[in-house]
N, C-alpha and C positions, 0 to 999 in steps of 0.2 A: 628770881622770885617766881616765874611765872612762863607757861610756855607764850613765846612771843607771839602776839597778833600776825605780826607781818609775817611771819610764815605760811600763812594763809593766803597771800598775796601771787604766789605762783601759781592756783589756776586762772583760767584755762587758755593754753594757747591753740586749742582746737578752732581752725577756721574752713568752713567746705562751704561751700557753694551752695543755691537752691534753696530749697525749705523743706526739708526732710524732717522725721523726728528726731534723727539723732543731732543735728543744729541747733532745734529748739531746745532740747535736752541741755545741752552746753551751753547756751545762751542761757538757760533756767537759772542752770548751775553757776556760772558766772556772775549773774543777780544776785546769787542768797550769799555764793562767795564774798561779795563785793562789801553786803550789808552787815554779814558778820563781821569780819575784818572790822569793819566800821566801828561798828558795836564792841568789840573787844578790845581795841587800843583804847577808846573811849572809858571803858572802865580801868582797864591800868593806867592811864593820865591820871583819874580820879584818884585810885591810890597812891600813887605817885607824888601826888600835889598833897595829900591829905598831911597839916600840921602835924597828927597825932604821931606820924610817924618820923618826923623832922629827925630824932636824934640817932636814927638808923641810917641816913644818908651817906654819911662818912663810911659805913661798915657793908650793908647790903645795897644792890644797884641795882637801883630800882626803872632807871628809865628805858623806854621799850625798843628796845633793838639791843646789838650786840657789840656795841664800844665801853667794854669794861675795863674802867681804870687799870693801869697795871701798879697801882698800891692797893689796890680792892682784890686782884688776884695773888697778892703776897703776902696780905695780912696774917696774920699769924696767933694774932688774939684771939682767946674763945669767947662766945655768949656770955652775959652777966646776964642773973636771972632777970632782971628790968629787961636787955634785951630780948630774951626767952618768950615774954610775959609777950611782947610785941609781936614777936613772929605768931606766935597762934593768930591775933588778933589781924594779922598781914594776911596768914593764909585764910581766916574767916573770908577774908573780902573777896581774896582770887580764887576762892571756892565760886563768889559770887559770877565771876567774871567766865568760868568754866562753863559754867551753866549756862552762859548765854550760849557760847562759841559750840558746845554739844548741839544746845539745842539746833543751830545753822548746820552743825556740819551731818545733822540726823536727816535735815530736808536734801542736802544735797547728794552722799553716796559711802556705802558703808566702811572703802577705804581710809575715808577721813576720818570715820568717824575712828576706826581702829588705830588708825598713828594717832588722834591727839589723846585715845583713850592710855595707850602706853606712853605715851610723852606723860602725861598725869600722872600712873602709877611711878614711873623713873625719881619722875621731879618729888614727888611724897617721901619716896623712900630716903632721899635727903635731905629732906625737911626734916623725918623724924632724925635724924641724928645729930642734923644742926639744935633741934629744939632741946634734943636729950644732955646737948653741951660737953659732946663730942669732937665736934666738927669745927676746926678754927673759918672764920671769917674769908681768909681766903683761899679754902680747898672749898667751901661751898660756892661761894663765885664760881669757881673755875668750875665744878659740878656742874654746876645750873648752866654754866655758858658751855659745854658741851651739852645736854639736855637740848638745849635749843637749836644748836649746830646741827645733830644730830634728824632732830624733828624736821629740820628744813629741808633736809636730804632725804628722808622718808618723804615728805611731803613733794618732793621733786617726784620721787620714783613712784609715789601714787598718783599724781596728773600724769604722768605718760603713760598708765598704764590704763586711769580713764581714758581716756585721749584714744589710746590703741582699743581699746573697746568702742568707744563710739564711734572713731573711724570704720572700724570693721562693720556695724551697725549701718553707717550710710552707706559703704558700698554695696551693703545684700538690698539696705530700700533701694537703690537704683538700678540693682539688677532686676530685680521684681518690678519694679514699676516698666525697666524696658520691657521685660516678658506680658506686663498687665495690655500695654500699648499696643504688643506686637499680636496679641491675642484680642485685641479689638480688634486691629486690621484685618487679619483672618476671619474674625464673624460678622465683617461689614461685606466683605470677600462672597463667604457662603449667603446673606443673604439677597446679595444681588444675585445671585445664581438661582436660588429659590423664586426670588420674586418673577425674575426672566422664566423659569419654568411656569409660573403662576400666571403669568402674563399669556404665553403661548395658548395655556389650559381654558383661562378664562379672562379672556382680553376685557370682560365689563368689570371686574372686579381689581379695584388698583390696592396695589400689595403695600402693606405699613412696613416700611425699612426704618430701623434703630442707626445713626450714625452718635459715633462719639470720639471727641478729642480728648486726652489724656496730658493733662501739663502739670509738671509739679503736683503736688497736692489732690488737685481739683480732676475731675471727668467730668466734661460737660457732654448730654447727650440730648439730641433732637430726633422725633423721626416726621416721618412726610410720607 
């Protein structure tokens, strides 16, 4: 019926060290992950549970993950238009349920957004044909449960490919920041050399030297 929530579930296993942007980044992403997921199973339970669609249980499977009866994947009966009538009315809802999951995966990174945007178009394109009263009962299960399959696998191959992006991301912050560090060292370097010239020049006048530590994030600097 619906691209699964839980498929959402496999980011991020990006873990580094420190506090870098590309950390925070992934930790963000993780957050909105976590709330979407949330949000979206939340609304297929709702349909799920909803009475109206009780006498569709036996035919379409509805509940969120991927253990579909295997009489649900053999059926062989096509839609009655009363079924028909229901499915528009099922996909009204998981329209609703899209919308959330877009909206999360628009805050987190535009690969998500582009797997769940084609898991969408896949999954419509046999809706319309289940609707059209084409499509027996259990060739659209099986559809929709590769849809899904399929999505998860994209979904895999779009966190590693996050993942190797923001990896590569914290290691140039950590290059730079050793270069920022080591290019402190050197102009602490040069100005004691200045000051010791300043010093010799005009021993009444005490020279202002800049010292700065460089940790993580933060430069802290003092002079004296």
């Amino acid at each position: 019926m619906r691209p699964s929530a839980t498929s959402m579930l496999v980011f991020f296993g990006l873990s580094v060290a420190g506090c870098t942007g590309a950390q925070m980044e992934a930790q963000r992403m993780q957050k909105v992950g976590a709330e979407t997921v949330a949000t979206g199973k939340a609304c297929i339970e709702a349909i799920t549970e909803n009475p109206d669609y009780s006498s569709l249980k036996t035919k379409l499977y509805l509940a969120n993950d991927l253990q579909f009866p295997l009489e649900m994947l053999s059926d062989k009966r096509l839609p009655t238009k009363q079924d028909i009538a229901l499915l528009y009315k099922v996909h009204a809802d998981v329209q609703e349920c899209r919308k959330g999951m877009l909206d999360g995966a628009a805050k987190m990174h535009p690969m998500i957004m582009l797997t769940l945007v084609e898991s969408f178009a896949a999954s419509d394109k046999v809706w319309a044909e289940a609707t059209d009263g084409r499509m027996a009962w259990g060739k659209f299960n099986e559809a929709r449960k590769d849809i899904m399959v399929q999505q998860q696998e994209r979904m895999v191959q779009a966190n590693a490919q996050i993942t190797a992006q923001l990896q590569n991301q914290h290691q140039f912050e950590l290059e730079q920041r050793a270069r920022a560090a080591e290019a402190m060292q050197q102009w602490a370097y040069q100005q004691q050399q200045l000051a010791q010239q300043q010093q010799v020049v005009n021993a009444m006048n005490r020279p202002q030297v800049i010292n700065c530590n460089y940790f993580g994030s933060t430069a802290s600097c003092t002079s004296h």
